[in-house]
C-alpha positions as CSV (number, residue, x, y, z in Angstrom):
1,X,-47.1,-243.1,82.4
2,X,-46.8,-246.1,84.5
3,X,-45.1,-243.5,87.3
4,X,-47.9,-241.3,87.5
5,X,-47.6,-238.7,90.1
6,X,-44.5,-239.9,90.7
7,X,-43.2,-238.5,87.9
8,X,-42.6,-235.2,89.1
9,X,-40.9,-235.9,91.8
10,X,-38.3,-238.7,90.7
11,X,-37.4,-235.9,87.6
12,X,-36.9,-233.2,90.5
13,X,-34.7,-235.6,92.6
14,X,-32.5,-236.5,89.6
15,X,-32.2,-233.0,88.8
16,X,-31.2,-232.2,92.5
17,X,-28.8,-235.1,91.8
18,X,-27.3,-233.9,88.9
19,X,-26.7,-230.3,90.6
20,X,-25.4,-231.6,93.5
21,X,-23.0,-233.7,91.5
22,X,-21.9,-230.7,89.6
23,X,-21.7,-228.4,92.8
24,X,-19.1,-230.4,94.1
25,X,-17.0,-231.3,91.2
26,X,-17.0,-227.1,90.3
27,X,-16.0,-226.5,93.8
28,X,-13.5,-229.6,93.7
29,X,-11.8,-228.5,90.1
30,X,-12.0,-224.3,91.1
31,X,-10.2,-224.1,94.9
32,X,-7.9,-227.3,94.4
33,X,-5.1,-225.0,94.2
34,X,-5.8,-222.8,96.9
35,X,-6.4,-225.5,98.9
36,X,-2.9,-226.6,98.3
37,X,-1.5,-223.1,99.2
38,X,-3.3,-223.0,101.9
39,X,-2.5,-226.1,103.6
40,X,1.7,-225.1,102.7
41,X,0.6,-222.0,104.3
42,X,-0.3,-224.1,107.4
43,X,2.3,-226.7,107.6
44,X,4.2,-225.3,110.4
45,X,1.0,-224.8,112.8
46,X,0.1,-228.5,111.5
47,X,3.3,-229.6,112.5
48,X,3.9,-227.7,115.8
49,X,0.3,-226.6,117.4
50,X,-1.7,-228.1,119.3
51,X,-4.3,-231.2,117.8
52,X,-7.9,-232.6,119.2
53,X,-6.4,-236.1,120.2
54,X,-7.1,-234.6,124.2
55,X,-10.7,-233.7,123.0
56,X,-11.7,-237.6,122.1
57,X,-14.6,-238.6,123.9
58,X,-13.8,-235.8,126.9
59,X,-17.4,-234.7,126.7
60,X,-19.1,-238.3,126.0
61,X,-23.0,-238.4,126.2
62,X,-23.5,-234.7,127.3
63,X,-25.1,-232.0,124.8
64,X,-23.1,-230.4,122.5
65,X,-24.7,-227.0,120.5
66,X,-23.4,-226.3,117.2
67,X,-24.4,-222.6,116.3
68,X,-24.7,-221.1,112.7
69,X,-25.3,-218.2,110.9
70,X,-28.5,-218.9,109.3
71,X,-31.6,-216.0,109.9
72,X,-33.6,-218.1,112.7
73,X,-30.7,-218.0,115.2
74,X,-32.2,-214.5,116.4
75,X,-35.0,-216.5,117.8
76,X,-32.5,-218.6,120.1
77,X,-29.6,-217.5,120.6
78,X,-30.4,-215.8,124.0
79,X,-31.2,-219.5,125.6
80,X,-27.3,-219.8,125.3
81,X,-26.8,-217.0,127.8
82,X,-29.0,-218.2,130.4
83,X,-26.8,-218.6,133.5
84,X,-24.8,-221.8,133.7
85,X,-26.0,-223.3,130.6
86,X,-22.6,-222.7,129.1
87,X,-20.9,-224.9,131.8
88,X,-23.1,-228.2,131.2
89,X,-23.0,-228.1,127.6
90,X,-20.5,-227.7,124.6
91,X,-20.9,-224.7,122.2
92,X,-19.5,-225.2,118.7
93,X,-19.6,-222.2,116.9
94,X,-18.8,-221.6,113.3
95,X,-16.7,-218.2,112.4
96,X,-19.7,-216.4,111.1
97,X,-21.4,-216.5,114.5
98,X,-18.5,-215.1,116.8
99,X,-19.4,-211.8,116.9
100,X,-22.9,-212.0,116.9
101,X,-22.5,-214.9,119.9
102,X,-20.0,-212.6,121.7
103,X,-22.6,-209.6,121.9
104,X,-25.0,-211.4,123.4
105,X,-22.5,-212.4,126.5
106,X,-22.1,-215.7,124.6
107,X,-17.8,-217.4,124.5
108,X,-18.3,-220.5,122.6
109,X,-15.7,-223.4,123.8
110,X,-15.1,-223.7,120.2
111,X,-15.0,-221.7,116.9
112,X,-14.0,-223.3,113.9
113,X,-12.6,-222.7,110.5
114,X,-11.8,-224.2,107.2
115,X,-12.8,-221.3,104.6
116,X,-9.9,-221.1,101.9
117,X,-10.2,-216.9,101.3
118,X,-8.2,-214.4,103.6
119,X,-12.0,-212.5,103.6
120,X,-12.4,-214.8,106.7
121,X,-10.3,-212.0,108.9
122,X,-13.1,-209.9,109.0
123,X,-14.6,-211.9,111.2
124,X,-12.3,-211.8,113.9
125,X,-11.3,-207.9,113.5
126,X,-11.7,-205.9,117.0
127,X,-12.1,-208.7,118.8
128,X,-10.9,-208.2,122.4
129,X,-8.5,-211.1,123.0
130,X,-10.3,-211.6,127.4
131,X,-13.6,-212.4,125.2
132,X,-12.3,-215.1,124.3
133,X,-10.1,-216.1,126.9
134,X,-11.7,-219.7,127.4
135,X,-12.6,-220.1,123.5
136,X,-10.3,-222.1,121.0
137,X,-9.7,-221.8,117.4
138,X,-10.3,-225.2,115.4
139,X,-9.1,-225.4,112.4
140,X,-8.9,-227.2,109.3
141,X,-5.5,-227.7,106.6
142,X,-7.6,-226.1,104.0
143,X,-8.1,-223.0,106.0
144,X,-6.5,-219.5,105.2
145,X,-2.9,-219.0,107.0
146,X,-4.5,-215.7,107.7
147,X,-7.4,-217.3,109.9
148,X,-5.2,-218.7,112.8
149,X,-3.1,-215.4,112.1
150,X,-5.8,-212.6,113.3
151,X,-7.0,-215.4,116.4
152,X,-6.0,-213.3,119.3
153,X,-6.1,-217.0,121.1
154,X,-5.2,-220.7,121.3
155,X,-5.5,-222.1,118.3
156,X,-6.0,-226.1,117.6
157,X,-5.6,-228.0,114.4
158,X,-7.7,-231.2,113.4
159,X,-6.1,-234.2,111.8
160,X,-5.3,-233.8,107.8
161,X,-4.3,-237.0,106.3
162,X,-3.2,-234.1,103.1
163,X,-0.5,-232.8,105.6
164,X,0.2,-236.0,107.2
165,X,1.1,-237.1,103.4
166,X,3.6,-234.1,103.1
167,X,5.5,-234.7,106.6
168,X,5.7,-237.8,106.1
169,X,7.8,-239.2,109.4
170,X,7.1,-236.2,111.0
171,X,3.4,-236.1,110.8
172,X,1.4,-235.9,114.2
173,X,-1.5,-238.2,112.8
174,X,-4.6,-238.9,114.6
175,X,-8.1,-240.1,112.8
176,X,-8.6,-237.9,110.2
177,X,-12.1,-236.0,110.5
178,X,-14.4,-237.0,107.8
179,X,-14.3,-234.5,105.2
180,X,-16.0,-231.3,105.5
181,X,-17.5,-228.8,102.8
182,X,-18.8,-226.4,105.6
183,X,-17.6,-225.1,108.9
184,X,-21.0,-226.2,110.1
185,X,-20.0,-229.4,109.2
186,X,-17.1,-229.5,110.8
187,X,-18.4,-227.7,114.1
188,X,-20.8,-231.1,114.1
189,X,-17.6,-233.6,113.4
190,X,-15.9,-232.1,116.2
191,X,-18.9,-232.8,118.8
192,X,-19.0,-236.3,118.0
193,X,-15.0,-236.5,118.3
194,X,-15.3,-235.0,121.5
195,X,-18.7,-237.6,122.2
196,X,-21.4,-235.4,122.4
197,X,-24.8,-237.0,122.1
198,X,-27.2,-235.6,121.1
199,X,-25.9,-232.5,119.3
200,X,-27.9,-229.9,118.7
201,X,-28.0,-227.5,115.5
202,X,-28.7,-224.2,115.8
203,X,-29.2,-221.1,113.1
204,X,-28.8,-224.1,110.4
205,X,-31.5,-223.1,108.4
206,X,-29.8,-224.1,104.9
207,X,-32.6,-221.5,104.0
208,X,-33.8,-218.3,103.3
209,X,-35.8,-217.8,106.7
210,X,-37.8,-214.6,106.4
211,X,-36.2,-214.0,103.2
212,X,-33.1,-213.3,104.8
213,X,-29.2,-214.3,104.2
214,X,-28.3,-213.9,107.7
215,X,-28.4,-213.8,111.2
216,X,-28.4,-210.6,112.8
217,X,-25.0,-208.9,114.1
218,X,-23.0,-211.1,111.0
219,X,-19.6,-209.6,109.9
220,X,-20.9,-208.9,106.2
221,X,-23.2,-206.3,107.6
222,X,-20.5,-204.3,108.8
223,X,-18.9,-204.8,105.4
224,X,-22.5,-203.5,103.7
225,X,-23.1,-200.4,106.2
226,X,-21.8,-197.8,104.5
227,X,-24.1,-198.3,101.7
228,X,-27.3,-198.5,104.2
229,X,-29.9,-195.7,104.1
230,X,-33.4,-195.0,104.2
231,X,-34.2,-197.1,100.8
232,X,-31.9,-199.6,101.5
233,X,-32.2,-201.5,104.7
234,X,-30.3,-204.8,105.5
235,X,-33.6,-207.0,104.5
236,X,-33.1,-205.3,100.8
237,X,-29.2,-205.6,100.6
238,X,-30.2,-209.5,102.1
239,X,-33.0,-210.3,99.7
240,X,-31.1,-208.6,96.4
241,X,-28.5,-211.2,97.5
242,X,-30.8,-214.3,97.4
243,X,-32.9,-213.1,93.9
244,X,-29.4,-212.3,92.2
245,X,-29.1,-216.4,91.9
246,X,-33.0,-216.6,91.2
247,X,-31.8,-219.6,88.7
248,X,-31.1,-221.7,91.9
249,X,-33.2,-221.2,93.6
250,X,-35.8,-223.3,94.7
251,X,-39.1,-224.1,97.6
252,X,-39.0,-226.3,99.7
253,X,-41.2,-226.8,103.3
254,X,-39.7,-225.5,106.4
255,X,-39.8,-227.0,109.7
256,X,-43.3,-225.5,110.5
257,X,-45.0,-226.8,107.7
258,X,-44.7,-223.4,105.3
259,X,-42.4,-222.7,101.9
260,X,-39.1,-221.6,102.0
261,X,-36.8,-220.6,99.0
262,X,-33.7,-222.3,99.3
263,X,-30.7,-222.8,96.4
264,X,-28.5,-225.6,95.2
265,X,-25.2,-224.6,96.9
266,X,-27.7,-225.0,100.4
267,X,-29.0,-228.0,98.7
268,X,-25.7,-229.7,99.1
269,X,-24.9,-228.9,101.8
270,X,-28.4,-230.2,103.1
271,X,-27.5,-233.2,101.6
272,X,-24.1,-233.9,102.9
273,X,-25.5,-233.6,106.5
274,X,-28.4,-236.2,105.8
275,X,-25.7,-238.6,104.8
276,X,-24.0,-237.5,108.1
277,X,-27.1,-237.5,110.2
278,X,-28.3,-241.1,108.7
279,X,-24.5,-242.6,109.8
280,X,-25.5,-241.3,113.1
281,X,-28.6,-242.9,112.8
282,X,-27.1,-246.1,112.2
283,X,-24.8,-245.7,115.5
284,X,-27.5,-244.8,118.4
285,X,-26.9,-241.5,117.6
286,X,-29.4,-238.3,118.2
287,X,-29.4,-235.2,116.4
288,X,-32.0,-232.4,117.5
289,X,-33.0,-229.7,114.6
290,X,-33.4,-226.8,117.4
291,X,-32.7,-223.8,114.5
292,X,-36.9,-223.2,114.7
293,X,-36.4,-222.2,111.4
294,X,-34.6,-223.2,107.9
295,X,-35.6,-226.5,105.8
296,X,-36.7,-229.6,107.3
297,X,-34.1,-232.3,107.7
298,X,-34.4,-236.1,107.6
299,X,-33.5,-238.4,110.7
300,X,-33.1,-235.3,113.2
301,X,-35.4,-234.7,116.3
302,X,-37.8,-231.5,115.9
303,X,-37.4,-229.3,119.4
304,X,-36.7,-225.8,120.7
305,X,-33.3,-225.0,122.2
306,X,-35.3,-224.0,125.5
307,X,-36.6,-227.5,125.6
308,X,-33.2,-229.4,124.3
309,X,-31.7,-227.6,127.3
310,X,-34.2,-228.5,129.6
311,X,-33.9,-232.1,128.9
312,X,-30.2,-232.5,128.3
313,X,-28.5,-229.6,130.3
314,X,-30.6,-228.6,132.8
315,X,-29.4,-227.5,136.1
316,X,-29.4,-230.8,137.7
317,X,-26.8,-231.5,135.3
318,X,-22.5,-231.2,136.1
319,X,-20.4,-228.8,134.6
320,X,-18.1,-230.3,131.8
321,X,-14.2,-229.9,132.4
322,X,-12.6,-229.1,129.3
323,X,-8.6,-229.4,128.8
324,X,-7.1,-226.0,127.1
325,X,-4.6,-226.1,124.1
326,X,-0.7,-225.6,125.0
327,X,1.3,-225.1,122.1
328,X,4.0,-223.0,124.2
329,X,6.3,-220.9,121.3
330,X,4.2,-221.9,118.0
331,X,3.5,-218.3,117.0
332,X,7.3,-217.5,117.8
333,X,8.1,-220.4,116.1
334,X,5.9,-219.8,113.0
């Protein structure tokens, strides 16, 4: 009584809590061991390929754009095609975007990867190896042995204090990465290694915008096609997908102001960067919400991509030299 209108809210929070606590602990107790597999799997790229020490701090203070999959990425994702934008700026991509980036004229410096099920090759099926000529691989030890395997490039591995404990001696080290639970996460970890500021998020909607799963061009449509037809367009496969977990899902308000369904595995995730963004926060740091779509997010800057460009990478601006992997033999090695 004495919380009156409050009471709603605090009872929602601790049930957020509550989910978010079980999310991770599922998702801890169900892919342990397949996160050990994989990172066996990966021991001798961990131990031979190339690392991210070179990357510390190479880009420091210029803007770095991490691109997801979310559904609002179709609104944007044509700013990162203007000409030279590409050169005075860092594009982080996660796996899910390749393709989609790709058709739109768009290499990424960086693609990353840490999903533990061999599914992730789809993503990188018929992809011509000169696309992606100045691109790089990133990877995390809990990633698929298949991942780096069907990267028709260089491939770099981030520090893993899980393999460093297995080499022992022989371990490369480095600071670990803080840990990850998405490859979104990790595109942003890798932008502040390198010292980008601000960083940009892009197509993170953590959200169903439009009531849709995905951004347009996304490898699981491929994987859906042959069931397409007149009565069952991608918008119906995408929104059976979202009301097949209706018991998760939840509203929330968007960035412009309107309700969006979201669910607790998005939740978390939304969660985990808050924590990230309010360490940033605490360090000078700026992060710029520029998806235009997708859930609103605590201690981030509201802008379009066109105008985060304009302010931080415009053409006044100098190209960024980036150093390229060498791990001469590793494949032949492997």
């Amino acid at each position: 009584v004495r919380l009156g209108s409050l009471a709603t809210e605090i009872a929602r929070t601790l049930r957020e809590l509550v989910d978010n606590a079980r999310m991770n602990v599922v998702t801890t107790l169900l892919r342990c061991v397949g996160t050990l597999e994989n990172q066996l799997g990966n021991l001798p790229r961990f131990s031979l390929g190339a690392g991210v020490e070179d990357l510390r701090g190479i880009a420091r203070g210029r803007l770095g754009v991490v691109v997801s999959a979310g559904p609002s990425l179709r609104r944007n994702i044509e700013e990162l095609a203007r000409p030279g934008v590409r050169d005075r700026c860092v594009i982080i991509a996660t796996q899910t975007t390749l393709k989609p980036l790709l058709a739109t004229g768009i290499a990424p410096h960086y693609v990353t990867a840490l999903d533990y099920h061999e599914i992730s090759r789809r993503f990188y099926e018929g992809i011509d190896p000169r696309a992606i000529e100045d691109t790089e691989l990133v990877i995390d030890s809990k990633v698929n042995p298949v991942v780096p395997e069907a990267w028709p490039g260089r491939v770099r591995c981030i520090p893993s204090s899980e393999i460093d404990g297995i080499l022992g001696s022989h371990a490369r080290g480095g600071t670990a990465f803080p840990p990850c639970a998405t490859v979104a996460h990790l595109c942003h970890a890798l932008a502040r290694h390198m010292g980008c500021d601000p960083v940009a998020l892009i197509g993170q909607d953590l959200g169903f915008t439009d009531g849709l799963y995905y951004a347009p061009g996304n490898a699981i449509h491929d994987v859906w096609n042959p069931e397409f037809g007149d009565f069952n367009t991608i918008e119906t496969m995408e929104w059976e997908r979202i009301v097949r977990h209706r018991g998760m899902l939840s509203t929330r308000e968007d960035v412009h102001g309107r309700r969006i369904f979201t669910d607790v595995q998005m939740l978390t995730y939304l969660r985990r960067f808050e924590t990230v963004f309010l360490e940033d926060e605490r360090q000078g740091l700026r992060v710029i919400d520029a998806t235009e779509g997708g859930v609103r997010k605590s201690r981030t800057e509201l802008a379009t991509l066109a105008e985060t460009i304009e302010a931080e990478a415009n053409p006044d601006t100098s190209p960024i030299a980036l150093p390229q992997a060498t791990d001469p033999g590793i494949d032949a090695a492997i």
